[in-house]
C-alpha positions as CSV (number, residue, x, y, z in Angstrom):
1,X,9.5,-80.4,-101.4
2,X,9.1,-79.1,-98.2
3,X,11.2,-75.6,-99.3
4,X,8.8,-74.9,-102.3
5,X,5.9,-75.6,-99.8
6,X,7.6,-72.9,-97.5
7,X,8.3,-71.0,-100.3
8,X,4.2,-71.1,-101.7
9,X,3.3,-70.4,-98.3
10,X,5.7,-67.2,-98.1
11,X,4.1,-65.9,-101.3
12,X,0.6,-66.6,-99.8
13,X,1.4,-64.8,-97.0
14,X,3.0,-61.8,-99.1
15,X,0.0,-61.9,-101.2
16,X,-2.5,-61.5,-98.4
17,X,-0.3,-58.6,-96.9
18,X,-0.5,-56.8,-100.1
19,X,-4.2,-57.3,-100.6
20,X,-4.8,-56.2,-97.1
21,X,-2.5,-52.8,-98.0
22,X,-4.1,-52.5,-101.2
23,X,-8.3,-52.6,-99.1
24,X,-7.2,-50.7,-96.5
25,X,-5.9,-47.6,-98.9
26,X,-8.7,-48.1,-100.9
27,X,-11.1,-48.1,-97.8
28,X,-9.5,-45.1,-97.2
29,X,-9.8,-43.1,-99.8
30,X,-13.4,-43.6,-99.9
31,X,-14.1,-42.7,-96.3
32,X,-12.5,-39.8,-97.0
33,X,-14.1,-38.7,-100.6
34,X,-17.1,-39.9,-98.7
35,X,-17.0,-37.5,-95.2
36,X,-15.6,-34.4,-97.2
37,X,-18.8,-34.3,-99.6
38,X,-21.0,-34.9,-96.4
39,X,-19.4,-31.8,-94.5
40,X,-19.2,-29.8,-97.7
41,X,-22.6,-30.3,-97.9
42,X,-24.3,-30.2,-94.4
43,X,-21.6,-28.9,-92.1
44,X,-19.2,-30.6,-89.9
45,X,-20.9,-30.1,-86.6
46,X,-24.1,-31.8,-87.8
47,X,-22.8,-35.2,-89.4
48,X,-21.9,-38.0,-87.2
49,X,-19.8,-40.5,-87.5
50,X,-22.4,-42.8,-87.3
51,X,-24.1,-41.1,-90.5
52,X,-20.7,-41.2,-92.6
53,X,-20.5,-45.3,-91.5
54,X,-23.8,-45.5,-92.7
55,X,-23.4,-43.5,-95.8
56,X,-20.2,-46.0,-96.9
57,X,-22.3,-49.0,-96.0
58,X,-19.7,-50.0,-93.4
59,X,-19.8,-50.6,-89.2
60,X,-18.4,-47.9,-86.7
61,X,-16.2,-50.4,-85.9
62,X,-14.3,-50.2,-89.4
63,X,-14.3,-47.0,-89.7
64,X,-12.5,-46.5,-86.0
65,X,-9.9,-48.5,-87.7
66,X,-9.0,-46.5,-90.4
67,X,-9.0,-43.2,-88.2
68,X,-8.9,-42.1,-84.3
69,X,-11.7,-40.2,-84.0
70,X,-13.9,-37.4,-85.5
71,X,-11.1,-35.3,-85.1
72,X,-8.8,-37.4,-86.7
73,X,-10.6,-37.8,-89.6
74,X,-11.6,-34.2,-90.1
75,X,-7.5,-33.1,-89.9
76,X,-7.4,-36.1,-93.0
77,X,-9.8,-34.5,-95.0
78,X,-8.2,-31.8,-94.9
79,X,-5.0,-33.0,-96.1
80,X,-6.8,-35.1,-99.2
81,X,-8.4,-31.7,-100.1
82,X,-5.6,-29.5,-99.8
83,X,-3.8,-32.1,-102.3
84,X,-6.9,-32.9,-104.8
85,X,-6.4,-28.7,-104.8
86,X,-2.9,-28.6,-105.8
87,X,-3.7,-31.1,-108.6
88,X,-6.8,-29.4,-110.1
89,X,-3.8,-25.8,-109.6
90,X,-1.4,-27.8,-111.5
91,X,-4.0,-28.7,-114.0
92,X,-5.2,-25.4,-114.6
93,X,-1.9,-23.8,-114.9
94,X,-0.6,-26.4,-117.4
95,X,-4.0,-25.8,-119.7
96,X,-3.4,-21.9,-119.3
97,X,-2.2,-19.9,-122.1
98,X,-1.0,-17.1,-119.9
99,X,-1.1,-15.6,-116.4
100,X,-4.5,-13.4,-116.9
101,X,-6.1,-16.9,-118.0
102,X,-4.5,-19.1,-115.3
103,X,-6.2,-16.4,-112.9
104,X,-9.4,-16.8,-114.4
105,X,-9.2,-20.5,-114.6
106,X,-8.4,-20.0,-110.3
107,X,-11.4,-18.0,-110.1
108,X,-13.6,-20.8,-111.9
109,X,-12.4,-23.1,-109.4
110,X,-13.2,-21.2,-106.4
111,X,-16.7,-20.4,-107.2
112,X,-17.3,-24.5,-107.6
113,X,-15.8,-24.8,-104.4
114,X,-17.5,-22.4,-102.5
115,X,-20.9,-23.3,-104.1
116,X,-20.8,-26.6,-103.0
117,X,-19.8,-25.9,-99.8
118,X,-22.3,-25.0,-96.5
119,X,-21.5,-21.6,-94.9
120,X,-21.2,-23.3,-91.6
121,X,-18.3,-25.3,-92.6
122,X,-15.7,-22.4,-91.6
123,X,-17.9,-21.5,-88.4
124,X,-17.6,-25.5,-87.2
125,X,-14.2,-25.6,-88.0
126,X,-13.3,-22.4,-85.8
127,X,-15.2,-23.0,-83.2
128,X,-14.8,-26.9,-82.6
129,X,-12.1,-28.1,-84.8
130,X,-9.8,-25.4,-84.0
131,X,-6.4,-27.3,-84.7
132,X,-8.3,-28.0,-88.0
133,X,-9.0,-24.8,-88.9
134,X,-5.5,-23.7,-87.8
135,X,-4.1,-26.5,-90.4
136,X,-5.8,-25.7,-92.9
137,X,-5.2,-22.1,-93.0
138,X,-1.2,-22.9,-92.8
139,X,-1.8,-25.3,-95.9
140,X,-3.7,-22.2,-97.7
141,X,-1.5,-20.1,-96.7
142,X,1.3,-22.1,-97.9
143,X,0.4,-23.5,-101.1
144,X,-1.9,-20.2,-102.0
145,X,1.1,-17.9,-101.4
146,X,3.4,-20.1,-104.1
147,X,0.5,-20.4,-106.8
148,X,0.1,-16.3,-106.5
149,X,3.4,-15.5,-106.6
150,X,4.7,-17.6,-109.8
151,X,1.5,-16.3,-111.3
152,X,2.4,-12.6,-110.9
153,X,6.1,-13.6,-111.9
154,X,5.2,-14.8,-115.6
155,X,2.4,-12.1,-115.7
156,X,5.2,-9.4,-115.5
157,X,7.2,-12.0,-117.9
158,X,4.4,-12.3,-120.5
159,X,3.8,-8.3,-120.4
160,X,0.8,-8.9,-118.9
161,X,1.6,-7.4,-114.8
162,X,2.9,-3.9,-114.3
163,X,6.9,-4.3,-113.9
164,X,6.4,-2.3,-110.4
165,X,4.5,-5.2,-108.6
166,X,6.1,-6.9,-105.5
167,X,5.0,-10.9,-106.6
168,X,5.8,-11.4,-103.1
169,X,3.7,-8.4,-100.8
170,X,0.9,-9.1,-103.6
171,X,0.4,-12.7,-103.0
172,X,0.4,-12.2,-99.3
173,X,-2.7,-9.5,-100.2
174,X,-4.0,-11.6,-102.6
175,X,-4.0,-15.1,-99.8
176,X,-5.0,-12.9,-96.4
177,X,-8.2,-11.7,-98.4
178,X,-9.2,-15.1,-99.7
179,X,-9.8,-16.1,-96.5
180,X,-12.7,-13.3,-96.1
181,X,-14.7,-14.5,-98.7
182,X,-15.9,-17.2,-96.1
183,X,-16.0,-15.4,-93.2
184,X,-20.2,-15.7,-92.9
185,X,-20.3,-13.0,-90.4
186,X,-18.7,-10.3,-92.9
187,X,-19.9,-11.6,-96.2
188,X,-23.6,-13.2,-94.9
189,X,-25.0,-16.1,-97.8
190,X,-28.1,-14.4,-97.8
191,X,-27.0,-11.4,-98.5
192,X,-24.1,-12.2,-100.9
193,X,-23.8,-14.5,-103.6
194,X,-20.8,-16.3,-103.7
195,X,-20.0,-15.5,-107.7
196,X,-20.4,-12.1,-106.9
197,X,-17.6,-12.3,-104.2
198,X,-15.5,-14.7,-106.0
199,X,-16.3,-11.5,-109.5
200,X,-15.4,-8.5,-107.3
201,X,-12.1,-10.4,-105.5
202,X,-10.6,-11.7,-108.8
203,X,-11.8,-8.3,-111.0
204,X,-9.9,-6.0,-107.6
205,X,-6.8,-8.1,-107.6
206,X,-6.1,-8.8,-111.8
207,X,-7.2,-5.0,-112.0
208,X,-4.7,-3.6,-109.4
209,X,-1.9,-5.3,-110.9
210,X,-2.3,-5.6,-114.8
211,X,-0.7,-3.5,-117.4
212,X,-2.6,-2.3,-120.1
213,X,-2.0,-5.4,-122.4
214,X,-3.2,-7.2,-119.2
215,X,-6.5,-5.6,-118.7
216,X,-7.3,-5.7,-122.3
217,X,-6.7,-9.5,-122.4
218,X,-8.9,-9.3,-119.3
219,X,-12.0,-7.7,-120.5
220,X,-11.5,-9.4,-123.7
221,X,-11.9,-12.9,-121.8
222,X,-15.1,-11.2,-119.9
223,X,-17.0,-10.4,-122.8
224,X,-16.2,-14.1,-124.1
225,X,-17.7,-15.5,-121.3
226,X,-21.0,-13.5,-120.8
């Protein structure tokens, strides 16, 4: 009797642990989701953490639990974005009939992103978040650089890339340019539109590197979509 009731009591106990796991991940998640839209939408500089603990319907004091600081959570966000990215890349890729289309699919993507996001986002980060913005530019970087680079690899595969490219030099272009489109001070919102940017970058890189099968599948894909 008394080892089944330290046995019951051991599978409480076990079951608690896991339910507390099981909150805190989900808590997290959702603080996370939560602060990224905010600071998409308004800036990071502007929201507080007392406005994200009010957004999620939760104290400040729960939400110092699940990360250090303002800081802390920013560097997290990252992270969660860099990998919801890689998922929607993967996604894209695998739904892609070829490399011109996978680009294009890329290109769809980025205008989203940069349409739902403020133009002081990459300012705030710079300024005040600089390990941030250092972090996230490695991850970019990084992740950008290997997306690019298989891309150009079955383009000149599929017929579709001139066989003179370097997959390698051209992704490196193709990442390091990226990173302009946000830069506020060279590409102001008011005066650009961010489809525009996003049209001109993907039109200047496809165009520099396609063959002529690959531009013809390229304007052929244009004039479907206007």
């Amino acid at each position: 009797m008394f080892n089944f009731l330290k046995f019951a009591l051991q599978r409480v106990d076990y079951l608690l642990a896991y339910y507390q796991i099981q909150n805190y991940h989900f808590l997290k998640e959702k603080i996370l989701h939560e602060a990224g839209e905010l600071f998409m939408r308004y800036g990071i500089r502007s929201v507080t953490m007392d406005e994200i603990a009010r957004q999620l319907g939760i104290s400040k004091k729960t939400l110092y639990q699940i990360v250090e600081n303002k800081a802390d959570l920013i560097k997290q966000v990252m992270y969660q974005h860099q990998a919801e990215d890689l998922e929607q890349f993967l996604e894209i890729k695998n739904t892609s009939s070829n490399a011109i289309e996978e680009m294009l699919g890329l290109a769809r993507h980025m205008m989203e992103l940069l349409n739902k996001m403020s133009p002081t986002v990459m300012y705030d980060l710079q300024k005040y978040y600089h390990e941030s913005w250092q972090l996230m530019e490695e991850l970019h970087k990084k992740h950008a650089y290997a997306i690019i680079q298989n891309n150009i690899e079955e383009g000149k595969q599929q017929g579709l890339y001139r066989d003179d490219i370097n997959a390698d030099v051209t992704a490196r272009f193709y990442v390091a340019l990226s990173l302009l489109l946000v830069d506020e001070q060279l590409f102001p919102q008011k005066k650009y539109r961010k489809e525009q940017l996003v049209e001109q970058y993907i039109s200047y890189h496809i165009h520099g590197i396609a063959s002529p099968a690959g531009v013809a599948l390229l304007e052929k894909h244009l004039i479907q979509t206007v």
